[in-house]
N, C-alpha and C positions, 0 to 999 in steps of 0.2 A: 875304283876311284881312290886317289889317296888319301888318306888321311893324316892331322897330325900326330907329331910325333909322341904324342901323351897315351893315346887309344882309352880314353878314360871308359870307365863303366859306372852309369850313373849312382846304383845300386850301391858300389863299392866307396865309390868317393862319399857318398853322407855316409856312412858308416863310420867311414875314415873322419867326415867332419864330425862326427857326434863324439867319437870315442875321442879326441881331442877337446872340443867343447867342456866335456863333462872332467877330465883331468884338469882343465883352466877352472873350471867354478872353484870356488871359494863358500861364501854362502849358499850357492844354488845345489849343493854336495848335501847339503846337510837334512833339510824337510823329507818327510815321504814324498813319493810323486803319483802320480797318475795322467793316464795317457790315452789318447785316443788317433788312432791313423784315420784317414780320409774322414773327417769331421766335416760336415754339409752345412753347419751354420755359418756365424761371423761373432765379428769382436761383438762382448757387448753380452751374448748366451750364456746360458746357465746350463751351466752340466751338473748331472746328482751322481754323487758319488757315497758308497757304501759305508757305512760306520758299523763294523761289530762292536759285540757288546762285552764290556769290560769284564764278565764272571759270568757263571752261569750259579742259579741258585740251589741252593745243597738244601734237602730237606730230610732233617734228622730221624730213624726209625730203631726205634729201641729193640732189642731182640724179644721173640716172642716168649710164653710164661717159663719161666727154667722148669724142666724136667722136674718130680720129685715122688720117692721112693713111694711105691701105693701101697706099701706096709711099714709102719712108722718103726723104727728100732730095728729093723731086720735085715742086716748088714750081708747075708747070702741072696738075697735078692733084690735087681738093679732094674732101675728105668727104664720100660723099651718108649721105641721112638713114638707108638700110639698111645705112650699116654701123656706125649704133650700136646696140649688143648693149640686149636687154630688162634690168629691173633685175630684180639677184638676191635683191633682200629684199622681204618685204610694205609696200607703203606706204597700207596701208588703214586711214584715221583712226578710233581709239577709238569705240565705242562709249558711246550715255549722255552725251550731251552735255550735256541737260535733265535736271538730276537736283534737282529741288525736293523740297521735306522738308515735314512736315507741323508746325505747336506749337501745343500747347494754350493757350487763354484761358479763364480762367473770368469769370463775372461775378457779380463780388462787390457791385455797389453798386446798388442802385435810387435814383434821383437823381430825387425829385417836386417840382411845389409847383402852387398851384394859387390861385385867388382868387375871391370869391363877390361877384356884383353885384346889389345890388338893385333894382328894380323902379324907384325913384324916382332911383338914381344912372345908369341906363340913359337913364331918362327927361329928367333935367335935371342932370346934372354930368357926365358926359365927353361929352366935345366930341372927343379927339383917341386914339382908340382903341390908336395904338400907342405914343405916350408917355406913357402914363396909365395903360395896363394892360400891355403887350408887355414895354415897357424894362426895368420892375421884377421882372417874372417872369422872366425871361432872365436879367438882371443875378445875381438870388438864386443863378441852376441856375449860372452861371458863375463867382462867386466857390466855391461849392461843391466843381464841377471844380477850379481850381485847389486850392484847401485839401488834396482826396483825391489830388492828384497830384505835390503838391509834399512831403507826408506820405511817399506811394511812391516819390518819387529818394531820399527821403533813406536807405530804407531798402534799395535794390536797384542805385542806379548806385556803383557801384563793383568792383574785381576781388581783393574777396578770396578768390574761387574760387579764383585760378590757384596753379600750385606754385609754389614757392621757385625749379626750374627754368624756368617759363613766365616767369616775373616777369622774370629775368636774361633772358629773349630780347625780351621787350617789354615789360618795365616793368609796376609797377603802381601803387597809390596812390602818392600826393606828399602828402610829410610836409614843413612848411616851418615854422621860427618867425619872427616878429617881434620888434620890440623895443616896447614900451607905448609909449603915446603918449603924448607929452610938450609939441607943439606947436611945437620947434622947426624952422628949416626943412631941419637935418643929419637930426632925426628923420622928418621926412616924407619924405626920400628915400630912405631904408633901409626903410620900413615899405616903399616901395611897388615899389622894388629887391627885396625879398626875394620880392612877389607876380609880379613880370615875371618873377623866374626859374624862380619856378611854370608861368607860363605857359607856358613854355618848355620845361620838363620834361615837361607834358601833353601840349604839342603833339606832342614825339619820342617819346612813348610811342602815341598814335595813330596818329603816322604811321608807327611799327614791327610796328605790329596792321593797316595797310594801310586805314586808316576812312579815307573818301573826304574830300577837302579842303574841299567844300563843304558849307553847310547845318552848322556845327559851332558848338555855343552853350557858352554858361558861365554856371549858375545860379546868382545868389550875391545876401546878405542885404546891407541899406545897409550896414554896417559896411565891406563890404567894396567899394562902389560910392564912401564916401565916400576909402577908402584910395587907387582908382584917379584919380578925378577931383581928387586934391591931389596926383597925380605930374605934375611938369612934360615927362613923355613923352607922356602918356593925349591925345588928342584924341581929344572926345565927341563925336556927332554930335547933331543937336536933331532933336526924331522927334513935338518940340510936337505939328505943326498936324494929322498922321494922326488918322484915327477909330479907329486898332486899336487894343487893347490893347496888345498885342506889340511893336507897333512903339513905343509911347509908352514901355514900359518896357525897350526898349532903351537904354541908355544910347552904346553906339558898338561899333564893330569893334577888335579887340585881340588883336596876333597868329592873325590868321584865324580868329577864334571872334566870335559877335554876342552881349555881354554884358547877360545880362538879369536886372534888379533886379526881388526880389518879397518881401516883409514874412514872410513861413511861412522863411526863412532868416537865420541867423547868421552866426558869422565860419567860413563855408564856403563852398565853391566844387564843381562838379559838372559834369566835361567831359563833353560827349560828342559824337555826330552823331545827327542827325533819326532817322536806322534806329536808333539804339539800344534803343528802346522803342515798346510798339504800345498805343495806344488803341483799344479792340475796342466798339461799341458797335451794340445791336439794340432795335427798336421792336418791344412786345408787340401783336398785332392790337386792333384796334376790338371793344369787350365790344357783345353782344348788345343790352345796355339801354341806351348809350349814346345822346343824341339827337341829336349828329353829332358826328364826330371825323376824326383822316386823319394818317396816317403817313408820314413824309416823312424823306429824305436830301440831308443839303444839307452839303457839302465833308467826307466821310466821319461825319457824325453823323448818327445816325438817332434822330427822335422823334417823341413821340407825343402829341398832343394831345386832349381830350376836351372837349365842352359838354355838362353836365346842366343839368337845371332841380328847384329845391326849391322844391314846392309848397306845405309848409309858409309856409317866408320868403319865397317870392315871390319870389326870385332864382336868376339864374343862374351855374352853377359851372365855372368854365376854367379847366384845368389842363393844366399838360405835366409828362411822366416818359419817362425811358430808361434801360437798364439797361447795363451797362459795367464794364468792367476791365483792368486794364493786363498788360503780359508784358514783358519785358528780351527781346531777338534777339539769341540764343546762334549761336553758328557752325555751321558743318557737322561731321557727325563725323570728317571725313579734313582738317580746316581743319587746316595747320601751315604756321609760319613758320622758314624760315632753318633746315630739319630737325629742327624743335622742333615733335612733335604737338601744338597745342592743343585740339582736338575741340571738342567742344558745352561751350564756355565763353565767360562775355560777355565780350567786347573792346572796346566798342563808345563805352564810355564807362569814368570815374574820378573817384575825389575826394579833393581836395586838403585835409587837414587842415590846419587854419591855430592855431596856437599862440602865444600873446603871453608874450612874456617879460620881467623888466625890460632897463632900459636896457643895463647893464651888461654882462647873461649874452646880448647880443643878437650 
């Protein structure tokens, strides 16, 4: 029997769509993920996913009673090993070492799209099956992701959970003004003075919540990409010639955070580190009536691809979906810093309020 001239393999083609998907992300590049292939629920379910535990606890044991000479003054005869006494306290290490915790994800989004080929476009107009059909389907599912994710920092990175006492042990938002822009070049250095000391503020608030030094970013809208790249401190890096998304909308490293410009942000800013938030996402199984499909995991995304055919129109229908949603990684409930319990509260990240004022009141 013939077939066309593509001979696709289901298998191969999501593989080919994920590993393009995940190059188009932006924001969807950046959270941990987790995944699950042929997922039996629906929208809506809660998946529990693993939290290890930030340290494991040291308990200190002093060395047993020092050795000493069983004839006082007698410098020709030494210590042997029996006559050091057994120790008189237990030095037998804590139990519970591994003590991981469980948190819920729900998945709140069904993220589809799919596109219908006819019979005569099969036949004689694509020639190039994965910039023709792949790129564009991928591209849609991945401006999507970012839009649903940059939607959710704005509404969950941040620590207004913590008390009034948590706060004074490790900080929480950063409240900063500016002065309106004016153009001059006294004004461009105060505008971009007042965001380095944000920096700054975010950073010791991090580093007092103990968030690991690496893999730590700063979301933030042009507004605030054009403020940094007019300070005569900022050196940008060019991130041009990459194929990532990620990497193109980096603009540079800045006080150990890798600053990433994305259009869904204003004059705001959103610290945090890669664990702060989890990407959870599962492929529904292959339907019965399907004509071929296949479910694949490719750099913690899981999706799902399907080929129908309409007998009607005479074409064929390729579509990919996956279902997914996000969680903030709160602490453990014995987490405390400096003797200040924080328990199951986010640390993890913060955001910096940014306020423009006139010149004058700046």
């Amino acid at each position: 029997m013939p077939e066309h001239h593509f001979n696709l393999d289901p298998k191969q083609v999501t593989i080919a769509a994920l590993g393009l998907l995940d190059r188009q992300l932006t924001l969807g590049s950046i959270p941990a993920r987790y995944s699950e292939l042929n997922f039996t629920g629906g929208l809506g379910d809660v998946i529990n996913v693993n939290r290890p535990s930030r340290s494991i606890k040291v308990q200190e044991t002093g060395v047993s009673t020092i050795i000493k000479n069983p004839i006082t003054g007698d410098k020709n005869v030494f210590a042997a090993a029996t006559d050091r006494p057994l120790p008189t306290t237990d030095r037998r290490p804590p139990n519970g070492f591994v003590n991981e915790t469980r948190f819920p994800v729900q998945l709140t989004t069904l993220v589809q799209n799919a596109t219908a080929l006819s019979m005569e476009q099969v036949a004689f107009d694509l020639k190039r099956f994965g910039s023709q059909v792949l790129a564009p389907l991928t591209r849609g599912m991945a401006e999507y992701f970012d839009d649903t994710i940059a939607a959710w920092i704005k509404a969950n990175i941040n620590r207004s959970s913590l008390t009034t006492g948590q706060k004074a042990v490790i900080g929480g938002d950063v409240e900063v003004s500016i002065p309106e822009y004016d153009g001059t070049r006294e004004n461009l250095m105060e505008r971009a003075l007042a965001l380095r000391v944000a920096f700054v503020d975010a950073r010791m608030a991090l580093n007092k919540a103990h968030v690991p030094n690496s893999e730590r970013y700063v979301i933030a809208g042009p507004e605030v990409e054009a403020i940094l790249l007019k300070d005569p401190e900022f050196v940008a890096v060019d991130y041009s010639g990459d194929t990532n998304a990620l990497r193109r909308a980096t603009i540079g490293s800045f006080y150990g955070f890798d600053v990433v410009v994305h259009n869904s942000f204003d004059l705001e800013m959103y610290f945090f580190h890669k664990s702060a938030f989890l990407l959870a996402s599962v492929s529904p199984a292959i339907p019965m009536g399907a004509v071929a499909g296949s479910v694949q995991n490719v750099n913690g995304i899981a999706t799902r691809m399907l080929v129908d055919y309409d007998f009607g129109k005479k074409a064929d229908t390729i579509g990919l979906d996956t279902m997914y949603g996000f969680t903030t990684i709160k602490e453990d409930p014995d987490y405390n810093v400096r003797g200040t319990l924080i328990g199951e509260k986010f640390v993890r990240g913060l955001k910096v309020n940014i306020t423009e004022v006139p010149a004058d009141e700046g």
